[in-house]
C-alpha positions in Angstrom: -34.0 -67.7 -14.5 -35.3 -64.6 -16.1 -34.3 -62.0 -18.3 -33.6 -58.4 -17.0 -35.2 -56.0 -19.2 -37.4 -54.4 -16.6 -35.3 -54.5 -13.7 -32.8 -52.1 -15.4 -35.6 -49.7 -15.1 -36.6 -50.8 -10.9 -36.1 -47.0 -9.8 -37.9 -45.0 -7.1 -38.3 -41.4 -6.3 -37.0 -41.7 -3.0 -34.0 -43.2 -2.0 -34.4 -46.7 0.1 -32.8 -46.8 3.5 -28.8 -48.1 3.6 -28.1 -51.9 3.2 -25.4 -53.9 4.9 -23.4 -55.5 2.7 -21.2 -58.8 2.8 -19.0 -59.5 -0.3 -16.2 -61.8 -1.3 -14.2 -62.5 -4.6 -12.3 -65.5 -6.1 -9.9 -65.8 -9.1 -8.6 -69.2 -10.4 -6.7 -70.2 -13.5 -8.7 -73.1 -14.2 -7.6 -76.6 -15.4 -6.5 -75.4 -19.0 -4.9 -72.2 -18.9 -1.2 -71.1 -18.2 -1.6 -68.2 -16.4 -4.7 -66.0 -15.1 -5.8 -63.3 -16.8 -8.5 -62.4 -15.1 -8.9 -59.2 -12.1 -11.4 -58.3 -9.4 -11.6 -56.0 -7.0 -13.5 -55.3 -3.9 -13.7 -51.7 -2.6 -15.7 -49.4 0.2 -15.4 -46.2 -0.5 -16.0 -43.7 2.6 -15.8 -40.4 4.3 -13.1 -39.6 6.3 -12.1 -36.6 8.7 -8.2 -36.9 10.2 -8.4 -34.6 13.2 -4.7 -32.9 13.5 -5.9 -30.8 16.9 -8.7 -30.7 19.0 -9.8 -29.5 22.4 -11.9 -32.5 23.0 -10.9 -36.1 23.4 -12.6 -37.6 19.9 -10.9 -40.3 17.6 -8.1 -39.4 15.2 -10.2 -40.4 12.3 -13.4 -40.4 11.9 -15.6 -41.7 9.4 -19.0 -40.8 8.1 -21.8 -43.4 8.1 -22.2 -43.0 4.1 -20.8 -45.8 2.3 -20.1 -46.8 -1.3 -19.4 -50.2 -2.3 -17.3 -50.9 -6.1 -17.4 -53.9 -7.3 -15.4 -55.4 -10.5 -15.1 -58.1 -13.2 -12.2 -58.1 -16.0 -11.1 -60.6 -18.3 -8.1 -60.2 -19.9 -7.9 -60.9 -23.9 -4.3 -61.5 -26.3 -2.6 -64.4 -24.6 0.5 -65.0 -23.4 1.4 -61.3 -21.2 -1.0 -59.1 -23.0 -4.2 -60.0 -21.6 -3.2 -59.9 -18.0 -1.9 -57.0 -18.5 -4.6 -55.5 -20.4 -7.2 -56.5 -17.5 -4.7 -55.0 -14.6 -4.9 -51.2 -16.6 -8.6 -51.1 -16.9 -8.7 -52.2 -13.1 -5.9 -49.6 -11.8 -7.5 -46.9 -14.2 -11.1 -47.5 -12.2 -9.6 -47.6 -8.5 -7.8 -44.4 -9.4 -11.4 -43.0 -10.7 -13.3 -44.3 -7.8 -10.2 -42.5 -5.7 -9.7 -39.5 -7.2 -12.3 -38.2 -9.4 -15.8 -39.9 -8.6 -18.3 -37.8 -6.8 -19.7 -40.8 -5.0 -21.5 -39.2 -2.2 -22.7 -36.0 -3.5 -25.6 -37.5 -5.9 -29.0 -38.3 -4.3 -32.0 -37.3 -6.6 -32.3 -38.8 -10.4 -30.3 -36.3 -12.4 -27.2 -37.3 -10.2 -27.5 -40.5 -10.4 -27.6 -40.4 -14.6 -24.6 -38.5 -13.6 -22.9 -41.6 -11.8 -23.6 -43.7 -14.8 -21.8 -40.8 -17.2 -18.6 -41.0 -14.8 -18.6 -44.9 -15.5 -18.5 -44.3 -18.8 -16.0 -41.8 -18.8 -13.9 -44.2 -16.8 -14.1 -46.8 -18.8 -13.2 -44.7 -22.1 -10.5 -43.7 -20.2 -9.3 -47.5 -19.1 -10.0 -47.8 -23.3 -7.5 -45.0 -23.9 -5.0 -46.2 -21.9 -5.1 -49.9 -22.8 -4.8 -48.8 -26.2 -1.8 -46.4 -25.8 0.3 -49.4 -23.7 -0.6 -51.7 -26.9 0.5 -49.0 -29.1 4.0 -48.8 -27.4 4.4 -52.7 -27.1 3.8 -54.0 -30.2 3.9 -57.1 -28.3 1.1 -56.6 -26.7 -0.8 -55.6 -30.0 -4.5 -56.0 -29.9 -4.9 -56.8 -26.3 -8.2 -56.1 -24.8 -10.3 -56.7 -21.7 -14.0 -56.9 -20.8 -14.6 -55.0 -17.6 -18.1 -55.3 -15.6 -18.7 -53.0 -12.6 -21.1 -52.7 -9.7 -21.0 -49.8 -7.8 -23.6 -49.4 -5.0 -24.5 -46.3 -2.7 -27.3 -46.8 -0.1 -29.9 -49.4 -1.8 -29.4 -48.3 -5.6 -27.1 -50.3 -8.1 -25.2 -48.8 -10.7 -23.9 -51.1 -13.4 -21.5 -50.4 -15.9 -20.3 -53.6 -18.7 -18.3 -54.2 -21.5 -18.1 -57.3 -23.1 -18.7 -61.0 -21.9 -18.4 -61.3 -18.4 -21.5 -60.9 -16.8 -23.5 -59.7 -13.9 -26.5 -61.0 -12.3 -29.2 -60.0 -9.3 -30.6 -62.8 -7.2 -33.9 -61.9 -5.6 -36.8 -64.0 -4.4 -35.1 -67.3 -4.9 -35.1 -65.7 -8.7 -31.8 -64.8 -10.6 -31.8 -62.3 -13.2 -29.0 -61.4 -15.7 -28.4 -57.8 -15.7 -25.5 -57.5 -18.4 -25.7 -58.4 -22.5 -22.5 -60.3 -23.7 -21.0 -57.9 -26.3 -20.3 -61.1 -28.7 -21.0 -61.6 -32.5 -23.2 -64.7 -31.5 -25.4 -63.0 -28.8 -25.8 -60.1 -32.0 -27.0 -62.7 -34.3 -29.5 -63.4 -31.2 -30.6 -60.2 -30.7 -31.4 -60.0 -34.6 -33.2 -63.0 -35.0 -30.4 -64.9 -37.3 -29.5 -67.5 -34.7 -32.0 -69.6 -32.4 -31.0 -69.1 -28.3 -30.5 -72.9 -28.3 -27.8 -72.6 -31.2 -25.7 -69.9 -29.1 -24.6 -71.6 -26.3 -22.3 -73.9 -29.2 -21.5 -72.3 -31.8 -17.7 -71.6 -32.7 -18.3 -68.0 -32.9 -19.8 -67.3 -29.8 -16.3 -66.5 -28.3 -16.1 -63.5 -30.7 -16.1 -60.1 -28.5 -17.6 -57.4 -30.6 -16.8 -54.6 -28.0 -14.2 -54.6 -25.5 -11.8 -51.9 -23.8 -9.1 -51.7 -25.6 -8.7 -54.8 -28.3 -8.0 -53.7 -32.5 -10.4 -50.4 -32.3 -9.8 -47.8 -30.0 -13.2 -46.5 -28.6 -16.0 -48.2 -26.5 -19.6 -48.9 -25.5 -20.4 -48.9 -22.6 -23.7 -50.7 -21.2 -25.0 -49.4 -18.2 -28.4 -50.3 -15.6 -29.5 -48.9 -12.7 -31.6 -50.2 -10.1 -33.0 -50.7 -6.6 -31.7 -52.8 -4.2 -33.7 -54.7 -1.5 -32.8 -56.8 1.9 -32.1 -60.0 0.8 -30.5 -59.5 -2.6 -27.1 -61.0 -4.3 -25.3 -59.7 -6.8 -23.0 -62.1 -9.0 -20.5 -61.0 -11.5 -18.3 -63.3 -13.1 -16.3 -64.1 -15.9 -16.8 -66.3 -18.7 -14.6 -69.0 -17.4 -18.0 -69.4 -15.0 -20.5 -69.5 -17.4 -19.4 -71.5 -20.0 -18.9 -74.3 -17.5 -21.6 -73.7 -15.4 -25.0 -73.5 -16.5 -27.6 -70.6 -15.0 -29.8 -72.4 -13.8 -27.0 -73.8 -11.6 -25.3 -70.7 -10.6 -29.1 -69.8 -9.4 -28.9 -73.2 -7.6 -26.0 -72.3 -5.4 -27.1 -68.8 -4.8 -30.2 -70.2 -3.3 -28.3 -72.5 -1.0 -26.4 -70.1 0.5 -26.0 -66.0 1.4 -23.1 -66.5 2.3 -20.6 -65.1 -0.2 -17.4 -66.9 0.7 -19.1 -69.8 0.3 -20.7 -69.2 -2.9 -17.6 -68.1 -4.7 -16.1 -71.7 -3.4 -19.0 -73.9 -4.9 -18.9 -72.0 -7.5 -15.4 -72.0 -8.8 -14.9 -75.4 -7.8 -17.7 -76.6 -10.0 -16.4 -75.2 -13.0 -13.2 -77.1 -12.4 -15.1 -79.7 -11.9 -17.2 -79.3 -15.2 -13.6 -79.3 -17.3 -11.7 -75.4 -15.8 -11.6 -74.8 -19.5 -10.7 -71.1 -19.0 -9.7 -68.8 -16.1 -12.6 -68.1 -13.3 -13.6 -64.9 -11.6 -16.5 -64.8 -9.0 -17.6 -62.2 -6.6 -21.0 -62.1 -5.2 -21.9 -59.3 -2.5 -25.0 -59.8 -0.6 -28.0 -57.1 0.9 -29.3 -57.4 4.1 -31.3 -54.5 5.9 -29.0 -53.1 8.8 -29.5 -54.5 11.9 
């Protein structure tokens, strides 16, 4: 597997021709856990025109051939109530974004796409704001907090947004590559060369989220990639009920055994039962194909 420092900068001038895409999602408690607080969602965003009258015969509604695809992760954090709930604001909060104020189809050239990448952010400091205010007038749902990953697509690029420690990857070439950073006081330590990668994968503190929408501190940060798609591509994101069961190396296993995403999400999700289901698990993989 390798790491995905230079494929957060994979950007062309041009615009690569529209992809088809096929996409499913899975949630599941796990063997340990009570209740799920996990959320995904899978969304298509389009064009629509609702004729009211015409003089030619024509369709009631029709629908442009653009397409935008929103993909998303969340993992609820506080226990009992609060984290479920926590995870189901920041997932409401994007749909209504994605709805209502994203300006999916208007951006084409590079300035508008660092645009689309500014909205994410804004949606998720606005998922942050809300989370927190709910908290604020629930004290018991004090301190509850969610990590929240998105992938949003329009023709072949791939916008992603992250916070926290779910994670999202690209499989290309029989080759997966992690996209996302976990936000976590371990994967800090890492990053400034006071832990040993081998040391993290263990260590008691490595479930410690240093940045999260919503959680103790109001206010986020918000990581974000963009890149190009090609025919033949997956996308994984996932929770860490995944991950810690499931090693990389054989989440890239599975992905090269099939495209097909219903079936993916299956192996997957049942081998992390299988490996112990020590937390909730989320999966959704989409998969690129070249139309036609």
């Amino acid at each position: 597997m390798s790491d995905s420092a230079t494929l957060s900068e994979i950007v062309v001038s041009e615009p690569m021709p529209a992809l088809a895409v096929r996409a499913y999602g899975m949630t599941d408690p796990g063997r340990k856990r009570p209740t799920n607080e996990d959320q995904f969602l899978i969304a298509e965003l389009t064009k629509a025109m609702h004729v009211q009258q015409a003089s030619l015969p024509q369709p009631k509604t029709q629908f442009a051939e653009e397409r935008g695809h929103l993909f998303v992760v969340a993992d609820g954090m506080g226990g009992r109530e609060a984290g479920e709930h926590a995870s189901a604001l920041a997932v409401e909060t994007i749909e209504r974004f994605a709805l209502n104020t994203l300006k999916w189809f208007f951006f084409l050239k590079g300035t508008e796409e660092q645009s689309i990448l500014e909205e994410f952010q804004h949606a998720l400091q606005q998922a942050d704001a809300r989370v927190c205010r709910e908290a604020a007038e629930h004290p018991e749902w004090s301190g509850m907090g969610t990590t929240v990953t998105i992938a949003y697509t329009f023709g072949a690029r791939l916008f992603v947004v992250h916070v926290g420690d779910s994670r999202c990857y690209l499989m290309r070439g029989g080759e997966m590559h992690r996209i996302t950073r976990d936000h976590t006081f371990v994967e800090e330590m890492v990053r400034l060369g006071q832990l040993q990668p081998s040391e993290a994968a263990n260590h008691r503190l490595r479930h410690v989220i240093t940045n999260a929408v919503g959680g103790d501190t109001k206010g986020v940060k918000v990581e974000c990639h963009r890149l190009e798609l090609e025919p033949g591509d997956t996308v994984l994101l996932c929770s860490d009920g995944l991950t810690e069961m499931v090693a990389d190396e054989r989440i890239q296993a599975v992905l090269q055994a099939t495209a097909d995403p219903r079936a993916a999400c299956e192996l997957l999700v049942a081998e992390a039962n299988e490996r112990g289901g020590a937390d909730n698990i989320t999966v959704v993989t989409a998969h690129f194909d070249a139309l036609g």
